[in-house]
C-alpha positions in Angstrom: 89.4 132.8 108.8 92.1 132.7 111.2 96.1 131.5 111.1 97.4 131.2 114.9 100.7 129.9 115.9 100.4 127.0 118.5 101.4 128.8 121.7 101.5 125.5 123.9 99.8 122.6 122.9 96.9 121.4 120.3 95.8 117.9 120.7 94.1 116.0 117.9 92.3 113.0 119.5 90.5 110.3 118.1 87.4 110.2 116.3 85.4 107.3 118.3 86.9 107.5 121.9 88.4 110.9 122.2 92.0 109.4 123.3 94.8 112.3 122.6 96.4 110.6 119.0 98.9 113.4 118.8 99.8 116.5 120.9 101.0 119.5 118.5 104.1 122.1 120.1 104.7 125.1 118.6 107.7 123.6 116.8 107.5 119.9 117.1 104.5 116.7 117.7 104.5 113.9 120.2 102.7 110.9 119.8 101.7 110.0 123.3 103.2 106.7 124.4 105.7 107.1 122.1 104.0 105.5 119.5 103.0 105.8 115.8 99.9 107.8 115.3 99.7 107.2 111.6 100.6 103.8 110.0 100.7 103.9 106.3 99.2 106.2 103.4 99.3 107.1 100.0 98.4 109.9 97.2 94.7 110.7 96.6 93.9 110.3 93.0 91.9 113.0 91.3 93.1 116.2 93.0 94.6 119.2 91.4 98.5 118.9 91.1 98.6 122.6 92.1 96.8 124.8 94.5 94.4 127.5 92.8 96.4 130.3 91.0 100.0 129.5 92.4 100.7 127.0 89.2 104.3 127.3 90.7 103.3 125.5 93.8 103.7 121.9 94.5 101.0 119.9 96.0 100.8 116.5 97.1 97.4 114.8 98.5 97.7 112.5 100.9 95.3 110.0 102.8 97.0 108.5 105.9 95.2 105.7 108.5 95.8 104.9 112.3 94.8 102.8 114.6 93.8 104.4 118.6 96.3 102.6 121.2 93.0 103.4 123.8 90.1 101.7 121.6 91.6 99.9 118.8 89.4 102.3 116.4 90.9 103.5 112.6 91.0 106.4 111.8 92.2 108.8 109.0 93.6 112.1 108.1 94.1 113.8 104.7 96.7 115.8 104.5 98.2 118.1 101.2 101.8 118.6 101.4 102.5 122.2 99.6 106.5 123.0 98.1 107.3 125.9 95.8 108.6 124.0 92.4 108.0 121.1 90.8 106.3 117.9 92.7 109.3 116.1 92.0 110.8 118.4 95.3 107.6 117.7 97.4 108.5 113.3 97.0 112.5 114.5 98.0 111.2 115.7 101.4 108.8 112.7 101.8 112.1 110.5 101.3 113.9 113.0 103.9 116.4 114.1 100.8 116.2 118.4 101.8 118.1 119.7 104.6 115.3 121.0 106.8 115.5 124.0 109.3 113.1 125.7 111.7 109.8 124.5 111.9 106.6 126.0 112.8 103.0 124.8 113.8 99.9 126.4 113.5 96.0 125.8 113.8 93.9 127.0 110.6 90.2 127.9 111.8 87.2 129.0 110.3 84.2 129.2 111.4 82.4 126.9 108.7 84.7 124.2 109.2 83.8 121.0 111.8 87.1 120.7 113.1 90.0 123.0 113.7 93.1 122.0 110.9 97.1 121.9 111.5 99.4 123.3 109.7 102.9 121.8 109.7 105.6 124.3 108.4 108.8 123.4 108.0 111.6 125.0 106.4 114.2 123.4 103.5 117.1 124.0 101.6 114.3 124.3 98.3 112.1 126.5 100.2 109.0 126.1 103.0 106.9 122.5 103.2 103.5 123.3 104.2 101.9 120.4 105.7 97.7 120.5 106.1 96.2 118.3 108.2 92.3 118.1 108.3 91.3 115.0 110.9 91.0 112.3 111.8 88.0 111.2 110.7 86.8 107.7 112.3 87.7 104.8 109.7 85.4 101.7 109.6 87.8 98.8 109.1 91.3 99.4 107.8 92.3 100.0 104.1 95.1 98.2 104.2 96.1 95.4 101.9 98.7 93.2 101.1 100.8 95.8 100.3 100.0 98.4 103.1 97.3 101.5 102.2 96.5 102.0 98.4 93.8 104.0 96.6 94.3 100.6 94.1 91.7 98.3 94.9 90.8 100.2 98.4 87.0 100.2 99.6 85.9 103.7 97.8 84.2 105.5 100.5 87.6 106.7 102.2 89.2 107.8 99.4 86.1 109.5 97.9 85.9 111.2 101.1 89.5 111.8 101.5 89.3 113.4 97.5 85.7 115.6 98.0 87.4 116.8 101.1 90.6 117.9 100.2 89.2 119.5 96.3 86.4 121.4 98.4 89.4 123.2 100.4 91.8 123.9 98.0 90.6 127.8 97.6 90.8 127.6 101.6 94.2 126.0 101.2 95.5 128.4 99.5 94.4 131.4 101.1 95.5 129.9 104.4 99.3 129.5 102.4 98.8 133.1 101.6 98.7 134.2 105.2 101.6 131.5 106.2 103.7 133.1 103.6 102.9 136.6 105.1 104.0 135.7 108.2 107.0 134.4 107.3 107.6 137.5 105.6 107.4 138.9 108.9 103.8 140.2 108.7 101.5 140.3 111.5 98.3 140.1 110.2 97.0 136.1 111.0 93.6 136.5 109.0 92.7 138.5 105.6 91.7 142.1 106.0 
């Protein structure tokens, strides 16, 4: 298991034609073509509120889609959004409400897992948002409705995938906040001893 600071540039690319979606700084994304590379999302339902053993810590689940400028192919990412507090602070920095400060990017590995992860950390007047991105993962058809993306009345498979992924993690999750919260502590140490 291993917590490394972006030193230049990590590129997540799509799922079916292997276009660059987003490049990843050490302290700030560009979407190449300066476009959107995520359209629309919304909360998983049936995930923990709370990452294991830190009942104090916020999370939020998240499924968001995208479409590939290159090939036209979806594509989705699920992301959990962790805040020390109550969730209630995790939806105030969705709506852009906290005063945010330095960020800070890094990729999560381990060895088990398909794809490398990002983690988005950004500092806030109510304490560090820690953004986890696993993806993408290719999308067959959109989930969008009427109404944008919804877990109500959505084709299951996504969000069943989006939910088994993100519960099987959340011991990873949490041991990868451990380490992000060591380093901002000023430790050195990137992986467990």
């Amino acid at each position: 298991m291993e917590l490394s600071p972006i030193q230049s540039v990590h590129s997540l690319e799509c799922p079916h034609c292997k276009a660059v979606l987003l490049n990843v700084g050490p302290a700030s994304s560009q979407v190449p073509g300066l476009t959107s590379w995520l359209t629309d999302g919304d909360a998983i339902p049936g995930v923990p509120d709370a990452l294991p053993g830190q009942t104090q810590q916020a999370l939020m689940p998240m499924l968001s889609v995208g479409r590939c400028a290159a090939c036209n192919g979806h594509y989705y990412v699920a992301e959990v959004i962790t805040l020390s507090g109550p969730l209630d602070l995790v939806y105030d920095w969705m709506a852009g409400a906290l005063k945010e400060g330095a960020s800070s990017n890094f990729v999560c590995r381990l060895p088990e897992l398909q794809q490398d992860w990002c983690l988005f950390r950004t500092s806030t007047d109510a304490g560090a948002v820690s953004e986890y991105m696993m993806g993408p993962f290719p999308l067959c058809g959109g989930i969008e409705g009427p109404n944008g993306v919804s877990a109500c009345g959505s084709p299951r498979s996504p969000w069943e995938e989006a939910r088994e992924i993100v519960a099987s993690q959340l011991d990873l999750i949490a041991e990868f906040q451990r380490l992000a919260e060591a380093i901002d502590a000023g430790g050195e140490q990137l992986s467990p001893a």
